[in-house]
C-alpha positions as CSV (number, residue, x, y, z in Angstrom):
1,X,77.6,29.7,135.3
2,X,75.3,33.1,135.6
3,X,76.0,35.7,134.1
4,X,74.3,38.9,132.3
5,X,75.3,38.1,128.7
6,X,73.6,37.5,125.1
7,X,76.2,35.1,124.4
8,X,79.8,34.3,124.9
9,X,81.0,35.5,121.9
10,X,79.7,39.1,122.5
11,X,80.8,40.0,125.2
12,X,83.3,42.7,124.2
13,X,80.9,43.7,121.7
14,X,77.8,43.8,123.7
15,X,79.8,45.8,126.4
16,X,81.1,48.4,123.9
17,X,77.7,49.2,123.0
18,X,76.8,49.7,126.5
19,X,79.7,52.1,127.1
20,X,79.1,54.0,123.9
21,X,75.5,54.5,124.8
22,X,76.4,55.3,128.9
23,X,79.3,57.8,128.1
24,X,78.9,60.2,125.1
25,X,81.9,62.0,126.2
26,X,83.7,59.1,124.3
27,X,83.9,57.9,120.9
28,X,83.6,54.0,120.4
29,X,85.0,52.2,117.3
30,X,83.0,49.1,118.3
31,X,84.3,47.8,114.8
32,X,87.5,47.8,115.5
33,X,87.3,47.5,119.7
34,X,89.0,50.9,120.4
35,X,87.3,53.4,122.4
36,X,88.6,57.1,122.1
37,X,88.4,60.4,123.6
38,X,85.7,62.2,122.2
39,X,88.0,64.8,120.3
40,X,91.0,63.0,119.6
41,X,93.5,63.4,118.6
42,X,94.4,66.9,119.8
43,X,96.8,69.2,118.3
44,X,100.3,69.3,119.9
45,X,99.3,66.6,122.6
46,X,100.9,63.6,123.3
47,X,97.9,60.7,122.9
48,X,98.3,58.0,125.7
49,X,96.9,54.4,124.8
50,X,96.6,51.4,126.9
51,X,94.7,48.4,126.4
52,X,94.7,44.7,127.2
53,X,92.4,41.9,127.7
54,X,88.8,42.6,129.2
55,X,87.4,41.3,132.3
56,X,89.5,43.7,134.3
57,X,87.1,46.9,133.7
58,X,86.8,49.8,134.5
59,X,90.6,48.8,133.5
60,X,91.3,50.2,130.4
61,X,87.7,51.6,128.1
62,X,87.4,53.4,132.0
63,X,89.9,55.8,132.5
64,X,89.9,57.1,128.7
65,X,89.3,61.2,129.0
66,X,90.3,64.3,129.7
67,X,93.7,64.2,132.0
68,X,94.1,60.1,131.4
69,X,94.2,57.8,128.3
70,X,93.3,59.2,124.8
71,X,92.4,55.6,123.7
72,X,91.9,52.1,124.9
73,X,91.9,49.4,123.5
74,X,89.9,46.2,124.7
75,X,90.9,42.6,124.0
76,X,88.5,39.6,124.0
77,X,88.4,38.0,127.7
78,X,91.9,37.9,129.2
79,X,93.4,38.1,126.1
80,X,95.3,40.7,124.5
81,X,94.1,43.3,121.8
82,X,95.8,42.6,118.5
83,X,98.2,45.1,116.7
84,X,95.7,46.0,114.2
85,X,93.8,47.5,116.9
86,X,96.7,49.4,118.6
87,X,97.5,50.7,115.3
88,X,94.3,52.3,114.6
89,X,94.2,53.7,118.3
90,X,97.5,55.5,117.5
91,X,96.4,56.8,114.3
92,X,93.5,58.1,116.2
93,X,95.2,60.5,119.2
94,X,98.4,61.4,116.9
95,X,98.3,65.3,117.2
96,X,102.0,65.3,116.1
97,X,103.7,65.4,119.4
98,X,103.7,61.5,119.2
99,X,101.8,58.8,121.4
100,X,102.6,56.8,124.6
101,X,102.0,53.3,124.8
102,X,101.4,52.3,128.8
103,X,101.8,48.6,128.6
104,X,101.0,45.8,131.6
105,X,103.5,43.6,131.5
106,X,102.3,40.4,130.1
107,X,104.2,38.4,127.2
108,X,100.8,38.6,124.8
109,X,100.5,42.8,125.6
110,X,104.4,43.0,125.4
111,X,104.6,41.4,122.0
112,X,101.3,43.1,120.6
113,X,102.1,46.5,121.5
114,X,106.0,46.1,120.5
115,X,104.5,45.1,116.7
116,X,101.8,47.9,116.9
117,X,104.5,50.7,117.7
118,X,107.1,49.4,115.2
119,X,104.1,49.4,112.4
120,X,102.9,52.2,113.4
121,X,106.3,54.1,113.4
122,X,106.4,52.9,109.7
123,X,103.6,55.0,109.0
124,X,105.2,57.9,111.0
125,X,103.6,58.4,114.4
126,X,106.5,58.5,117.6
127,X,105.5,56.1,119.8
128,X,106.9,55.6,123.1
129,X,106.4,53.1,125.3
130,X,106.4,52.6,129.3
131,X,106.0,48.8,131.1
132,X,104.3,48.7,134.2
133,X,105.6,45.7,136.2
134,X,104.5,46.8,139.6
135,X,103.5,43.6,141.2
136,X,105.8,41.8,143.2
137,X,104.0,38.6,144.6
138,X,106.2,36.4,141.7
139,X,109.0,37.4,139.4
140,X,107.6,35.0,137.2
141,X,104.4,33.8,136.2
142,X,102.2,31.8,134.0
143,X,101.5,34.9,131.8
144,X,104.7,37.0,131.9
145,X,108.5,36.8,132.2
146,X,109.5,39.3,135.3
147,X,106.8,40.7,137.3
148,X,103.4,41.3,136.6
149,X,101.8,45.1,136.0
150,X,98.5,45.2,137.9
151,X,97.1,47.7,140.2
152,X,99.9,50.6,139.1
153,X,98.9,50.7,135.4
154,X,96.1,53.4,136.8
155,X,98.5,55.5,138.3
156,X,100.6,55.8,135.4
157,X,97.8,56.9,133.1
158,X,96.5,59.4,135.5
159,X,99.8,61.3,136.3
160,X,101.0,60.5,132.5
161,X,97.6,61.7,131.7
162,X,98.0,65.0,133.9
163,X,101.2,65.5,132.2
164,X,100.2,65.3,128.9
165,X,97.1,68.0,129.2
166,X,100.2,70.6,129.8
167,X,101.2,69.6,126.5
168,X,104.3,68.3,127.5
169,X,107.5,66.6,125.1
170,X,106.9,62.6,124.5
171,X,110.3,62.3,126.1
172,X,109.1,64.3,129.4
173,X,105.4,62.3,130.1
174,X,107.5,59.0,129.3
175,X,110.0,59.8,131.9
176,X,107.4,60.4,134.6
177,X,105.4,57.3,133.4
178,X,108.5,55.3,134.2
179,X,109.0,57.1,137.6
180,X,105.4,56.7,138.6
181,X,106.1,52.9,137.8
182,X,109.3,52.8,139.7
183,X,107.6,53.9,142.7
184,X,105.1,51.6,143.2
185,X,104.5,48.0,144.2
186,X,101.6,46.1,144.2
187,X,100.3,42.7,146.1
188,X,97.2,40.5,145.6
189,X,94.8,38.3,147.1
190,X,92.1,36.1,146.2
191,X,88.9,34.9,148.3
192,X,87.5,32.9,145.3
193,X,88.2,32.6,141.7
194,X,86.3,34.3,139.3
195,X,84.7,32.8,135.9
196,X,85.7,33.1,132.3
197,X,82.6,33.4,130.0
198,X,83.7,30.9,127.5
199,X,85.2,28.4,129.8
200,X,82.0,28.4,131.8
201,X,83.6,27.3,135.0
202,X,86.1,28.7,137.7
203,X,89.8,29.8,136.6
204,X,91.0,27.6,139.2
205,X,89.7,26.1,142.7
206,X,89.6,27.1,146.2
207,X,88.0,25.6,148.9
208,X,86.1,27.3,151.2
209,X,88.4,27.7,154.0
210,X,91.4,29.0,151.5
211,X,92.8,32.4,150.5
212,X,95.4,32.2,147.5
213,X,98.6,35.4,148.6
214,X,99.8,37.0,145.7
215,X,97.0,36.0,142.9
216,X,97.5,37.7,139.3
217,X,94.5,39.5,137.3
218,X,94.0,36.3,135.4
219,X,94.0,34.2,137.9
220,X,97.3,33.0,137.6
221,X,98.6,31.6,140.4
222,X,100.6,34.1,143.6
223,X,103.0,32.6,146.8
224,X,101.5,30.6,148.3
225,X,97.7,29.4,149.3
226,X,96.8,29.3,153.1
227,X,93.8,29.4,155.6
228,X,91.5,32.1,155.7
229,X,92.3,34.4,158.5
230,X,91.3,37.7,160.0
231,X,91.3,40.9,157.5
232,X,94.3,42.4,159.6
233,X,96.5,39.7,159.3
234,X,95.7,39.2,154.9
235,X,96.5,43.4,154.8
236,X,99.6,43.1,156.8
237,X,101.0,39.9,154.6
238,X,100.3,42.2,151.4
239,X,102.0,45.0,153.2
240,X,105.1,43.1,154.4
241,X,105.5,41.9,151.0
242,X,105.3,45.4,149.4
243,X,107.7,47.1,152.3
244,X,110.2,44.0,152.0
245,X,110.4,45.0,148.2
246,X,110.5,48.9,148.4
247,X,110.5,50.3,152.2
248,X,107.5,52.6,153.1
249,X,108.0,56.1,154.0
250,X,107.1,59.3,153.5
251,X,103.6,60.2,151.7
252,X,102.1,57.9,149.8
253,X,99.3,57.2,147.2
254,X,97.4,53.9,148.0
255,X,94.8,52.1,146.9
256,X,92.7,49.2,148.2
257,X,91.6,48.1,144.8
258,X,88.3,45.6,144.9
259,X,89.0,42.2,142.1
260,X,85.1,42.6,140.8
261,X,83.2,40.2,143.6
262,X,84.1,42.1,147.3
263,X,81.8,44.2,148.8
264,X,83.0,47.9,149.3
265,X,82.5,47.7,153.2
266,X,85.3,45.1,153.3
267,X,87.5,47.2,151.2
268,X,86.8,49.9,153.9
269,X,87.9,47.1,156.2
270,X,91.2,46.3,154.6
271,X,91.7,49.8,154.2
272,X,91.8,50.6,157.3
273,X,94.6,48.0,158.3
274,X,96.5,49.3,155.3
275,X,96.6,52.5,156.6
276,X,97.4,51.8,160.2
277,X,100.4,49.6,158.7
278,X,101.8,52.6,156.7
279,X,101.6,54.9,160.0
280,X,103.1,52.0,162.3
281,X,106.0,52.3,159.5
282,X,106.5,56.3,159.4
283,X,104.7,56.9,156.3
284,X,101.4,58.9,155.6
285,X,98.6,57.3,153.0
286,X,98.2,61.3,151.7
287,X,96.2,60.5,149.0
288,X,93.9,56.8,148.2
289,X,91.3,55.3,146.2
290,X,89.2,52.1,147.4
291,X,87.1,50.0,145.4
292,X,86.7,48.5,142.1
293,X,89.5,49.7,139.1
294,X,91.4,46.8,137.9
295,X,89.5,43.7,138.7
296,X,89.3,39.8,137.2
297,X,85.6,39.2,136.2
298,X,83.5,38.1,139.4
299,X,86.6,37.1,141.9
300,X,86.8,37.7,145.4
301,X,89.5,39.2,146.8
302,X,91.5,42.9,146.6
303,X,94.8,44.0,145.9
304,X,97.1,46.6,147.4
305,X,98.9,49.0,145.3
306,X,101.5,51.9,147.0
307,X,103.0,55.0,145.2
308,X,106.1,56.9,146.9
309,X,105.0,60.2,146.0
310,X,107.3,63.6,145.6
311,X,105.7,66.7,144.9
312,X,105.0,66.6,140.9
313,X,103.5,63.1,141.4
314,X,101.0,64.6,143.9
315,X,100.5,67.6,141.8
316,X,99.8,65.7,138.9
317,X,97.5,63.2,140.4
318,X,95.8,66.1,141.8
319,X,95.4,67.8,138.4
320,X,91.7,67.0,137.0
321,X,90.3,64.3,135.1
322,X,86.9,63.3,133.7
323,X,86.8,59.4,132.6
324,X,83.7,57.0,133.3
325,X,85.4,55.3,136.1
326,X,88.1,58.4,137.4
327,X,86.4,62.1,138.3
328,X,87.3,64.7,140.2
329,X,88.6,69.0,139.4
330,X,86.3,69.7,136.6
């Protein structure tokens, strides 16, 4: 194993420092492991928090900012953050209008962020909470009962996030959360696996000549593993497996998201199949990202995620934001 660290049990810790340092537009409790918007909480606005295990940056500590999360909160490697963390994080973006929990749906984060929001209800701060179960390569998996959250967990704290600069009710940026969720579908694949710090060796094994269909962010295993193939016919076996689950049509938000290892010019590659599927099927990809957002350590691979939009959605993902890993209106 090579990788840049000091040592495996400061990782998280190590990497906080290096955020804090890189982005004084937020405000790291390295301490605790909750990074905040510089400013928080703010008067009359709902504060979103997310979190979950690390490896899967920019995913969360990334997209913490004006017009997206308030707070994040970082678990060690793959593993989820404890209450005691969500609890401060909530405390810490309380303006009074109540917080939003946006919650990938794995049992650890489930359980974790159901114990934070009861605790911290006790100590009166409205949470509300949205599940983002988006992907649906397995109904069930190693990690989760019911289907993963991946690649749409960044499309729910951007429009939620957009929402929530109006100062907009708890009850109203909840409601589009849940739509934003509804509307999207996600499928993944991996080229190779990628490597856990303290386990020092692969998550699992592929051989050279096999791609695993419908991978999780952990690793955890998808469909089916088969040969490697050309990049048109990997996109179009995501796609069909997203249109099969919620037809395409109409405009649409996609994004070719990169696991950590794949070079940008074969996300442009896969991209480009991805889009030619959504015209051959009567819809438009109006609006896209491509690259790295929610990735698993060092693997090799990318994963589709799709967004049916209507008119708020695309408004509100239009609406600026200014986050280490999201930019764009300011």
């Amino acid at each position: 194993m090579k990788k840049l660290i000091n040592s495996v049990d400061s990782v998280v810790t190590d990497a906080l420092r290096g955020l804090a340092a890189a982005h004084p537009s937020l405000r790291v409790d390295i301490e605790n492991k909750v990074v905040f918007r510089a400013g928080a909480p703010r008067p009359g606005k709902v504060g979103l928090v997310s979190g979950g295990g690390s490896g899967h940056e920019p995913l969360h500590a990334g997209f913490v900012g004006h017009g997206m999360l308030d707070a994040a909160c970082p678990g060690e490697v793959f593993t989820s953050p404890v209450p005691d963390q969500l609890i401060e994080a909530a405390k810490g973006v309380d303006g009074g209008a109540g917080v939003l929990h946006i919650v990938k749906n794995y049992t650890g984060d489930v359980l974790n962020f159901e114990m934070a929001a009861e605790l911290s209800g006790d100590e009166g701060v409205e949470v509300a909470t949205v599940l983002v179960n988006d992907d649906v390569a397995v109904q069930d998996s190693l990690f989760t009962a019911g289907r993963r959250g991946t690649g749409a967990t960044l499309f729910v704290e951007k429009i939620a996030g957009a929402l929530a600069e109006t100062g907009a009710p708890l009850t109203e940026v909840a409601r589009v959360a849940r739509e934003v969720n509804e509307r999207s579908r996600s499928f993944g694949v991996a080229l190779t696996p990628g490597t856990v710090p303290a386990a020092g060796k692969p998550t699992f094994e592929l051989s050279d000549t096999e791609i695993e269909l419908g991978i999780g962010i952990h690793g955890e295993p998808g469909r089916t593993r088969a040969p490697m193939r050309e990049a048109r016919e990997i996109a179009r076996t995501a796609m069909d497996a997203i249109d099969a689950d919620l037809p395409l049509s109409g405009e649409t938000l996609v994004m070719v998201n990169g696991m950590g290892g794949t070079p940008l010019i074969e996300l442009y590659i896969v991209f480009a199949e991805v889009e030619a599927y959504l015209r051959d099927k009567g819809a438009t990809a109006v609006r896209s990202l491509v690259g790295n957002y929610v990735t698993s350590l060092d693997m090799q691979g990318f994963s589709v995620t799709t967004c049916s939009l209507t008119g708020e959605l695309t408004r509100l993902w239009d609406a600026p934001v200014e986050t280490p890993a999201l930019r764009w209106g300011r």
